[in-house]
Every structure is written in structure tokens, then in C-alpha cells.
C-alpha positions as a printed NumPy array, in Angstrom:
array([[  0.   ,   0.   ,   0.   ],
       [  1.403,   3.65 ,  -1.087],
       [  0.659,   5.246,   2.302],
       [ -1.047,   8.981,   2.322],
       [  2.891,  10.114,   4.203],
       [  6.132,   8.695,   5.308],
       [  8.552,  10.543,   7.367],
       [ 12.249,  10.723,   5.842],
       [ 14.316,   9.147,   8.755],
       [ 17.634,   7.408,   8.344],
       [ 20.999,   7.058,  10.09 ],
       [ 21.935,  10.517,  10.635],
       [ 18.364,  10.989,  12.339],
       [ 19.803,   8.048,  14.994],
       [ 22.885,   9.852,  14.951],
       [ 21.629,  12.35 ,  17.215],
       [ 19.66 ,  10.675,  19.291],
       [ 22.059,   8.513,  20.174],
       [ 23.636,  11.553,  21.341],
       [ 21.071,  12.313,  23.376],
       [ 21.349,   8.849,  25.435],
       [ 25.24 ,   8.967,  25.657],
       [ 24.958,  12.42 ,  27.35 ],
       [ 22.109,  11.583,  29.946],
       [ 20.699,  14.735,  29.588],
       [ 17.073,  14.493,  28.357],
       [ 15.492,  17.146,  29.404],
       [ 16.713,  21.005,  28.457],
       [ 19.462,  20.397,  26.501],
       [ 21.637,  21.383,  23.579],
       [ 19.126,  20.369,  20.835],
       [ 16.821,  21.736,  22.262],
       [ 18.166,  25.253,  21.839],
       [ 19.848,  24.495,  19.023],
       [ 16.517,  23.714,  17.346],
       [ 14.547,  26.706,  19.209],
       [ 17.6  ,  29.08 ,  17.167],
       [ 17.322,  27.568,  14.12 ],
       [ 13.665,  27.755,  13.118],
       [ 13.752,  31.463,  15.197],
       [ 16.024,  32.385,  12.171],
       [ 14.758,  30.207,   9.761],
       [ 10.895,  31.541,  10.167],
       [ 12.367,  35.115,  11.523],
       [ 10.383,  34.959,  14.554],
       [ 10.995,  37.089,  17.826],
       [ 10.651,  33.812,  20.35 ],
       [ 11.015,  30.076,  19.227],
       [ 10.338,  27.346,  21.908],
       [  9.64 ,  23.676,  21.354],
       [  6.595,  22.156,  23.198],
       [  5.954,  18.652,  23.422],
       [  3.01 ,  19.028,  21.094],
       [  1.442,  21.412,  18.71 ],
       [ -1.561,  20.87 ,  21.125],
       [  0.521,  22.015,  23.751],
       [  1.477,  24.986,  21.791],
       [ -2.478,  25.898,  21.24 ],
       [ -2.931,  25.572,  25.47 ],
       [ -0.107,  28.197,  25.92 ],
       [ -1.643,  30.746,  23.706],
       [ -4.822,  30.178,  25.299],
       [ -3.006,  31.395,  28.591],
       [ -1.441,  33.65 ,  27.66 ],
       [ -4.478,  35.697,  25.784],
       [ -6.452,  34.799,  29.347],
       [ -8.633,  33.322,  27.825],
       [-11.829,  32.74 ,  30.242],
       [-15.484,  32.17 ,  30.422],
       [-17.704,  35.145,  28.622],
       [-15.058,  35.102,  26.04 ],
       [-15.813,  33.708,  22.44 ],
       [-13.534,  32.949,  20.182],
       [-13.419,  32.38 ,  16.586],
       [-12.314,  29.201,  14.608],
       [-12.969,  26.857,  11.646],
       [-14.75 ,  24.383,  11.951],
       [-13.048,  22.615,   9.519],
       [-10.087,  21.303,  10.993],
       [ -8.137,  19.105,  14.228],
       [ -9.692,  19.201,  17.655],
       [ -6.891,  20.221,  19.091],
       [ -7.618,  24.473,  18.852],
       [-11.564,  23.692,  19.993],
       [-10.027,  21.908,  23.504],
       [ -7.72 ,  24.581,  24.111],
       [-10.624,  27.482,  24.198],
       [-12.362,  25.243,  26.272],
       [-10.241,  24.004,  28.649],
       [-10.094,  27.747,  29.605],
       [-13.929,  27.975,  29.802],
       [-13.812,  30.405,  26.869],
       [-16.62 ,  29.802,  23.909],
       [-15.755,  28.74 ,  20.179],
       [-17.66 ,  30.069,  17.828],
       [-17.219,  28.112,  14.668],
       [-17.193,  29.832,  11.008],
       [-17.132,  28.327,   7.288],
       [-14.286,  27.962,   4.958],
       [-13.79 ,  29.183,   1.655],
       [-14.608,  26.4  ,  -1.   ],
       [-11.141,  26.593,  -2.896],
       [ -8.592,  25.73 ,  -0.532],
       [-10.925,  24.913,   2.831],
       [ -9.175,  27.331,   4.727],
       [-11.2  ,  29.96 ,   7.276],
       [-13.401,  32.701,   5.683],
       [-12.977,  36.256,   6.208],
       [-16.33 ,  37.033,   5.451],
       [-17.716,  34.998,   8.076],
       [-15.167,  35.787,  10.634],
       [-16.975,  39.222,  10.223],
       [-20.605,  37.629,  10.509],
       [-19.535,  35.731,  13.903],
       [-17.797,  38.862,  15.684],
       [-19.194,  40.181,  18.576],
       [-18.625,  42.343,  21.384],
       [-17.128,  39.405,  23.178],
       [-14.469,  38.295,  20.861],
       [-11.13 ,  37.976,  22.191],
       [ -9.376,  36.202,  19.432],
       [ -9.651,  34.635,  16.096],
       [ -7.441,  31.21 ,  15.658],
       [ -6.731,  30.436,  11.924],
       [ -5.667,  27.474,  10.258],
       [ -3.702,  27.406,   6.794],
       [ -4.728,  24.182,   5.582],
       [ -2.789,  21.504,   3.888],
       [  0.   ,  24.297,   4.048],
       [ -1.536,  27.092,   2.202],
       [ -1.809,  30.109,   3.386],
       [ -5.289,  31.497,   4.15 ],
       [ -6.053,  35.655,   3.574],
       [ -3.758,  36.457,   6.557],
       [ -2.783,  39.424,   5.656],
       [ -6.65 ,  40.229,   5.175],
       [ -7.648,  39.297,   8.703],
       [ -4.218,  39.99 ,  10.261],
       [ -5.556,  43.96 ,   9.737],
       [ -9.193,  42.9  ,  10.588],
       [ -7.894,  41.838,  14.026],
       [ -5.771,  44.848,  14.524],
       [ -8.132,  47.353,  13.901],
       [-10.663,  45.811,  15.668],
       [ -8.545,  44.888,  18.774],
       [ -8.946,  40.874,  18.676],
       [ -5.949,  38.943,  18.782],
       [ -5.174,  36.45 ,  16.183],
       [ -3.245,  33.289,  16.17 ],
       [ -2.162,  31.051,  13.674],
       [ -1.943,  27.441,  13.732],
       [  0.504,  26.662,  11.285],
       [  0.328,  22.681,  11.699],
       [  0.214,  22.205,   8.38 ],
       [  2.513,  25.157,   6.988],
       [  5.898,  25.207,   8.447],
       [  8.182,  27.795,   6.055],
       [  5.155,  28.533,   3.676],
       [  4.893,  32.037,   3.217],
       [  2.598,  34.715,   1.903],
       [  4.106,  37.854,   0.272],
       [  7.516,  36.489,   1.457],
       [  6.64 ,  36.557,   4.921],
       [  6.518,  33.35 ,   6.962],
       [  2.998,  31.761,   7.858],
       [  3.101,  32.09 ,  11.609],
       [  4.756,  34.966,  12.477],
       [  1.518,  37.27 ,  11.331],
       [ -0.42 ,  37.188,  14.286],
       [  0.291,  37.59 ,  17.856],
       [  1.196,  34.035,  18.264],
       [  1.717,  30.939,  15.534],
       [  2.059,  27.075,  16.367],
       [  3.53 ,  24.509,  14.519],
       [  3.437,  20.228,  14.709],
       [  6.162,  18.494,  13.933],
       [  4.521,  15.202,  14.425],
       [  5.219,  11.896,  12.193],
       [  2.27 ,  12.907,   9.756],
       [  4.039,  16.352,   8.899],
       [  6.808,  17.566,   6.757],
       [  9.483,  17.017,   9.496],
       [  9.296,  14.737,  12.618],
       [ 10.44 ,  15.195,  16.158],
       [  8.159,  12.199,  17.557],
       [  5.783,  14.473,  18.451],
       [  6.762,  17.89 ,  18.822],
       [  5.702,  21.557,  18.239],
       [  6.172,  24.452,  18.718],
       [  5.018,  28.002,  19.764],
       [  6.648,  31.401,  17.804],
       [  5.849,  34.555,  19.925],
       [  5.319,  37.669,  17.707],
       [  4.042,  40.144,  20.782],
       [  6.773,  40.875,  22.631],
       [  4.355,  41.598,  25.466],
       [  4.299,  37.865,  25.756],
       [  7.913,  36.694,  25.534],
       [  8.802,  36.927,  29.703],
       [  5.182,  35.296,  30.448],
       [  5.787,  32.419,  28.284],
       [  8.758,  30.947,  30.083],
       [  6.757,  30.368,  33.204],
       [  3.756,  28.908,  31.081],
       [  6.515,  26.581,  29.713],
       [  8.041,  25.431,  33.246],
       [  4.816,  24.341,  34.841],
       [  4.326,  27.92 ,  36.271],
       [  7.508,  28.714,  37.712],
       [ 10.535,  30.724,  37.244],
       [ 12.732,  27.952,  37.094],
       [ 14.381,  28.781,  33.733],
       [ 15.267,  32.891,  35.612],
       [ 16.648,  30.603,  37.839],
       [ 18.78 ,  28.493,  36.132],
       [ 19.683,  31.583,  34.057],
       [ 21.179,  33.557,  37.376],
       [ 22.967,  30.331,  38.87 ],
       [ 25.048,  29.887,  35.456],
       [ 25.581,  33.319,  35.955],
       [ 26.562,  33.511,  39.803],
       [ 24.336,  36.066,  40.66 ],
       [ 22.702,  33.195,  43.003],
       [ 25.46 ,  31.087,  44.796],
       [ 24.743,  27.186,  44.975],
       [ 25.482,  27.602,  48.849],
       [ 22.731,  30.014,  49.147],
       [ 19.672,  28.356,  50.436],
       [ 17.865,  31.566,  50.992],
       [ 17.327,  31.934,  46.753],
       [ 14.645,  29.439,  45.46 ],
       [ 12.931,  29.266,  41.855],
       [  8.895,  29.377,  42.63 ],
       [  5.376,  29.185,  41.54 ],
       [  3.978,  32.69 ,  39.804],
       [  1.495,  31.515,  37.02 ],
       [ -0.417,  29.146,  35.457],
       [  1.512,  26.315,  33.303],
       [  2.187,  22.603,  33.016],
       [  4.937,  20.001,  31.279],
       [  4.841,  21.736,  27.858],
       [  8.614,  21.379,  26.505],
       [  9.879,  19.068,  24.218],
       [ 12.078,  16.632,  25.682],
       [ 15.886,  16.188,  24.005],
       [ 15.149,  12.745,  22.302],
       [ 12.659,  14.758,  20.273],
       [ 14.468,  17.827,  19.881],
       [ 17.181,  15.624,  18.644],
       [ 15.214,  14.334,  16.266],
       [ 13.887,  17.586,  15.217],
       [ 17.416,  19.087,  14.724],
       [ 18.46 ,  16.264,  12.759],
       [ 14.939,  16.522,  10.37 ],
       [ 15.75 ,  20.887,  10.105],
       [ 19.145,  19.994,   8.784],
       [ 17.458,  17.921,   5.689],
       [ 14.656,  20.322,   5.62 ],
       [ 15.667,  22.135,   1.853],
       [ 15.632,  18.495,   0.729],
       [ 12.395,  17.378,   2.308],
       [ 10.36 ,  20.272,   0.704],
       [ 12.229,  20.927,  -2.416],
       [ 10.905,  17.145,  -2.981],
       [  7.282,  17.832,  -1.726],
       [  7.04 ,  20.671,  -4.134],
       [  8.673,  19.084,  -7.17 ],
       [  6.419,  15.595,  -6.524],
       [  3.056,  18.447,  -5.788],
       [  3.956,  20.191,  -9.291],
       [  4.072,  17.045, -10.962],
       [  0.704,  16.219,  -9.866],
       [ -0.919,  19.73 , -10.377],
       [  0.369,  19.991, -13.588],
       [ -0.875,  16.324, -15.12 ],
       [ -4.293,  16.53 , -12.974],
       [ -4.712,  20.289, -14.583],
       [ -4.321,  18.821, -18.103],
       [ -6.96 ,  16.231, -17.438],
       [ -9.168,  19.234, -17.687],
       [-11.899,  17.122, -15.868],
       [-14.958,  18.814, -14.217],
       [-15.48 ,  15.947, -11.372],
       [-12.996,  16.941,  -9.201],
       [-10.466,  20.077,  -8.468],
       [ -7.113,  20.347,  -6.798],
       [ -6.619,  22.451,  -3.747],
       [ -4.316,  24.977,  -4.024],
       [ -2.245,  27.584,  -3.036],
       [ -3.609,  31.373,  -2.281],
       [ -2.127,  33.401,  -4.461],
       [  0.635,  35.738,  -3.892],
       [  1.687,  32.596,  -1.379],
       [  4.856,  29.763,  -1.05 ],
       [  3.029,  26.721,  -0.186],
       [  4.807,  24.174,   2.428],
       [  2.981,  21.581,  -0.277],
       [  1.856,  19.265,   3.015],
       [ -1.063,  17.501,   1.545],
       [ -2.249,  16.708,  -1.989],
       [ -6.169,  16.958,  -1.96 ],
       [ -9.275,  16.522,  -4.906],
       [-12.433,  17.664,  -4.202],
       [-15.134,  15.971,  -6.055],
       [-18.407,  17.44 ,  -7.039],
       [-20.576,  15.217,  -4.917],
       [-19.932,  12.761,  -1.407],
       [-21.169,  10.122,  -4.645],
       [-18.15 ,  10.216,  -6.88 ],
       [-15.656,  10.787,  -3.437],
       [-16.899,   7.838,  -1.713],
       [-16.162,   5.681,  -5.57 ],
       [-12.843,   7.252,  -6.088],
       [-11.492,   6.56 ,  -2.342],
       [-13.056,   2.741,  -2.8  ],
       [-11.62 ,   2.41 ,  -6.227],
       [ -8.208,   3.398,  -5.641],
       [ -7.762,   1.604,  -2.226],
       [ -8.748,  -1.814,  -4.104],
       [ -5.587,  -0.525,  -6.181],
       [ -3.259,  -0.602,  -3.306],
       [ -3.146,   3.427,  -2.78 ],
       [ -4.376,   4.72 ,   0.635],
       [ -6.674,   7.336,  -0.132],
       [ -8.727,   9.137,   2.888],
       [-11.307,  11.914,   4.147],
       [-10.004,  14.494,   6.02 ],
       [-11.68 ,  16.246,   9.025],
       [-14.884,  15.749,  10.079],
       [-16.586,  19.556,  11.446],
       [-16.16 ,  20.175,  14.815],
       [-19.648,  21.561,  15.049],
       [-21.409,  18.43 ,  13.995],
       [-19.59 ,  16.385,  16.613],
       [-21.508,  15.66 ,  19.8  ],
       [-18.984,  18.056,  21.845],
       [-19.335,  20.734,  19.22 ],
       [-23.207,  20.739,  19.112],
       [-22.627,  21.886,  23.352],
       [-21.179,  25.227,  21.616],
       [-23.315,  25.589,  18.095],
       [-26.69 ,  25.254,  17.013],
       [-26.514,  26.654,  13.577],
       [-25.243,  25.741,  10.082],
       [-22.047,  26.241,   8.311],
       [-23.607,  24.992,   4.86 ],
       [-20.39 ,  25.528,   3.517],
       [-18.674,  23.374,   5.155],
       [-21.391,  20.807,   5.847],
       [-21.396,  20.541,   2.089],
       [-17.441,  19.999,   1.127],
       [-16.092,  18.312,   3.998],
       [-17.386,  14.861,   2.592],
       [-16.425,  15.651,  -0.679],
       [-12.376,  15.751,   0.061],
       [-10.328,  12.651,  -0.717],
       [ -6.169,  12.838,   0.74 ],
       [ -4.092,  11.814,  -1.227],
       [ -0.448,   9.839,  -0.889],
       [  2.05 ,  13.168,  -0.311],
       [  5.832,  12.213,   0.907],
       [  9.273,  13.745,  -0.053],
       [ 10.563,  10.014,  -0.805],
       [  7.991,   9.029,  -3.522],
       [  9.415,   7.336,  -6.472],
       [  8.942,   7.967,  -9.942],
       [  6.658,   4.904,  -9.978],
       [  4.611,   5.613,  -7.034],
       [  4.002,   8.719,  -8.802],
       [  3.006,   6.985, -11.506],
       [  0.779,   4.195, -10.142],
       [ -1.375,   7.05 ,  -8.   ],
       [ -1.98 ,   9.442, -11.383],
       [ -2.311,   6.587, -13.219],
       [ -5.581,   5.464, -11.052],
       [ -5.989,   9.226, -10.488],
       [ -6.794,   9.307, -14.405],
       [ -8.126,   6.3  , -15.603],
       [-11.354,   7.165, -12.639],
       [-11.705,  10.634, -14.118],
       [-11.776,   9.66 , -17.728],
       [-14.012,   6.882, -17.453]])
């Protein structure tokens, strides 16, 4: 089966991590900074740190926005879980909006229909690692005071106008979990763009303390190891959020093979867009990029004019040995969702079931390529 990803790992990923174990440090080491600098100055962000998750990324910017009940905040419905739990694990209110037909991502327009006097922050997605209109709603936000942050799980080092997808808003996320681009195990992390938030994030990261001010003044000497009277403490809200070494080795190991990885997802995206394009069918389209965008090219994605000839394409070219799949079902329809909404995004109630994924990896041979256009085709021309 031609799987719908594949991480690139080999020996120089084990390399590092065998690093990691030699040294016994596995918590707050050097690859850990050592990744935190590089994607700071890859993306050209003002604050890089890894969190364990991209989830745990979307918890700290719920924090540190204080988020809290009477608050509403706006979101797609279209997309992971992951943003819904962290507005509600604060006892704020999501307030789910529609997506734009051509490249499912959030829809200014209806981010305008949803605002209200309680909005406290819109939370975007650029799906499948195109860029939604950020610069559009990154000046809707501003002007009208809401703050805006960007989960880039999909989009690490995709830009629009030649500025990086998560450093718009006041806060972006990213995943670097085994289904994306680049791996660390699990890992994410959070880019700080408000510099009001830079000191308030360290304590969210150390489970509320100021352990890392700490550390900082005892490599320094300004606290002496002999004093007893000098003691990092609790001052805020926060939990287990950073990435531990095994994963930031991992990570640093992926970043250094990063121009490889997506140089090959955009060459192997191209190849498809440009032989699907020439099919010139009307069944199905391909999603892609906004324009005046760099796409990150994460997933390759047909939507097909009805559920109907989805449901027969998926079936047809599974049977083939190519794993083909649906993407996100709508938060709002879910039972936890209906708690929060009881209107209709017809939008999005219409398209989501009309999405089929579609095998995307930076390793895909020339006749892997072949075999999935080849049953691409020979459904559409039927």
C-alpha cells in the first residue's frame, strides 16, 4: 500500500539521538536550543520554543491571551480538535465559522458575521500548508482589537508575500509530528510575535515557575549554589509543555534535511498539479495555493463534485493498493461541538465529505508517482 505520508528518517536521524542517550541529559538540553535558534532564524520569529506538542502549543496561547469564560472565540470548523479543547479548557466559547470552497481554509467574510462584542481572538488554520487571507484578517484583528493566532500545523516555512505563515499574528504554532513535513516524535512548537508575551511564556513553559530565571542567574553567579535563601517558585499558570531532548534531537536532525524534504514535496506536488490540470476534468479540483503565497505543499487533496463520486474514487483506488482518505470531520457536527453551536455552516457541511487525501511524501518514487496518477486518471476519464 502507497501510504497517504512517510517521514524521511535514516541514520543521521539516529545519529543524534544517540547523542542524546550517551549524554544523559534528556530534558533542556543542547538540541533543544539548538533547534529553538534555528527555526527562530529560519521563520524570523521574535521567540522560538519547542513544546511537546502542537496541542501544547495551542494551550499556551490560550493562557497567555487569558482566555476565560464570557469570552468567544473564533475558529474553523473545519479542521483538528486540538484548537476547539484549548478554548475550552479555559472555559472560553468557540464560535465556529465556514471555509472558503477553494482551498478549505477559514473565511474572512464569516469571521466578520460571527464577531461580537465578546471576541477575544480569532485562531486560523492554513490548511494543507496554504496560506489562508492572513494578511486580510491579520488587519481585521488589529483594527478591531482581537488577537489572532495562527496554527501553522500544516505550513511550516510557507509564506505569503515572502513573509513566513506564523509569524503574522500575535502568536503561531507549529506540529512536527510523524504525519508532517518534518518529525520530532511528536513535537511543536510556539513562535511569539508580541513581545508583550515573551517573559510570560517561560513560566507557562516550566509548569508555572521561574525555574528557567533561575537556572539563568545560577550559570551566571548572581545566586550562589550555597545560598539556600534563593529558590525558583510558583507565579502563574503552566504545566509540562517542553519538548524533551530525544525529540528535539530528532527535530534538529529533520531541520538539517529540511531544503531536501520540501524541495521534494514541491517538485512531486507540481508534478501532480500539472498532469491533474491537463486532465481538464470537471469531477474533481485540486486544492491549491492562495495566491501571492509559497506553499509548504503538506497535503495533496481533490475535491469531487458530490460525497457520490468521493466515496467511488477513495473505494476504487484503495482496491488498487493506494491509501486514499477523508479528512476532518466539522467540529460543530460532533456531539462536543453541538454543546457550543446550534446553527449551520452549509459551507462546510457541504465539502467536507467531498475531500479525498491523497499519498504526499518527499521520498515518492517515480513509480509511485506513476501508479497514484495513473488510477488518479483512468477514474476521471471513465
Amino acid at each position: 500500500m502507497i501510504p497517504i505520508t512517510k517521514p524521511l528518517l535514516d541514520k543521521s536521524d539516529l545519529k543524534h539521538i544517540k547523542k542524546v542517550i550517551s549524554s544523559k541529559i534528556l530534558t533542556d538540553g543542547y538540541y533543544q536550543s539548538k533547534s529553538e535558534k534555528i527555526i527562530r532564524n529560519l521563520i524570523k520569529s521574535k521567540f522560538v520554543a519547542l513544546t511537546h506538542s502542537c496541542t501544547a502549543a495551542l494551550e499556551i496561547s490560550a493562557i497567555l491571551i487569558n482566555l476565560k469564560k464570557g469570552d468567544e472565540v473564533i475558529l474553523p470548523s473545519y479542521g483538528f480538535v486540538s484548537i476547539a479543547n484549548a478554548i475550552v479548557l479555559r472555559g472560553a466559547k468557540p464560535v465556529f465559522v465556514e471555509i472558503n470552497p477553494h482551498d478549505l481554509n477559514i473565511s474572512l467574510r464569516d469571521i466578520k458575521n460571527k464577531t461580537s462584542k465578546k471576541t477575544k481572538a480569532i485562531y486560523v488554520i492554513h490548511y494543507a500548508g496554504n496560506s489562508c487571507e492572513i494578511k486580510k484578517i491579520s488587519n481585521y484583528a488589529k483594527k478591531n482589537k482581537i488577537f489572532l493566532i495562527e496554527d501553522a500545523a500544516h505550513a511550516f516555512l510557507a509564506k505569503y508575500q515572502k513573509k513566513f505563515l506564523g509569524t503574522f499574528g500575535d502568536i503561531g504554532v507549529f506540529s512536527f509530528h510523524e504525519t508532517k513535513n518534518i518529525v520530532g516524535g511528536q513535537a511543536g512548537c510556539i513562535s511569539i510575535n508580541n513581545s508583550k508575551f515573551i517573559k510570560r511564556v517561560n513560566f507557562i513553559l516550566d509548569k508555572g515557575t521561574n525555574r528557567k530565571k533561575f537556572i539563568t542567574n545560577y550559570k551566571k553567579k548572581i545566586i550562589s549554589p550555597k545560598n539556600n535563601r534563593k529558590f525558583y517558585s510558583w507565579v502563574d499558570l503552566g504545566s509540562e509543555y517542553r519538548a524533551p531532548e530525544l525529540s528535539s534531537a530528532l527535530l534538529y536532525s529533520q531541520l538539517l534535511k529540511i531544503k531536501k524534504i520540501q524541495n521534494n514535496r514541491k517538485r512531486i506536488w507540481n508534478i501532480f498539479s500539472e498532469l491533474i490540470d491537463k486532465l481538464k476534468t470537471k469531477k474533481c479540483y485540486l486544492i491549491k495555493p492562495y495566491k501571492k503565497s509559497e506553499s509548504a505543499y503538506h497535503i495533496l487533496a481533490l475535491i469531487f463534485k458530490s460525497t457520490e463520486l468521493a466515496n467511488s474514487f477513495k473505494k476504487k483506488i484503495q482496491s488498487q493498493g493506494i491509501a486514499a482518505t477523508f479528512h476532518y470531520v466539522p467540529l460543530h457536527k460532533s456531539s462536543m461541538g453541538k454543546k457550543f453551536c446550534n446553527y449551520k455552516l452549509p459551507l462546510t457541511e457541504d465539502i467536507y465529505s467531498r475531500v479525498v487525501r491523497l499519498p504526499l511524501y518527499s521520498e515518492m518514487t517515480k513509480q509511485e508517482i506513476k501508479k497514484v496518477y495513473s488510477s488518479i486518471k483512468n477514474f476521471l476519464i471513465k
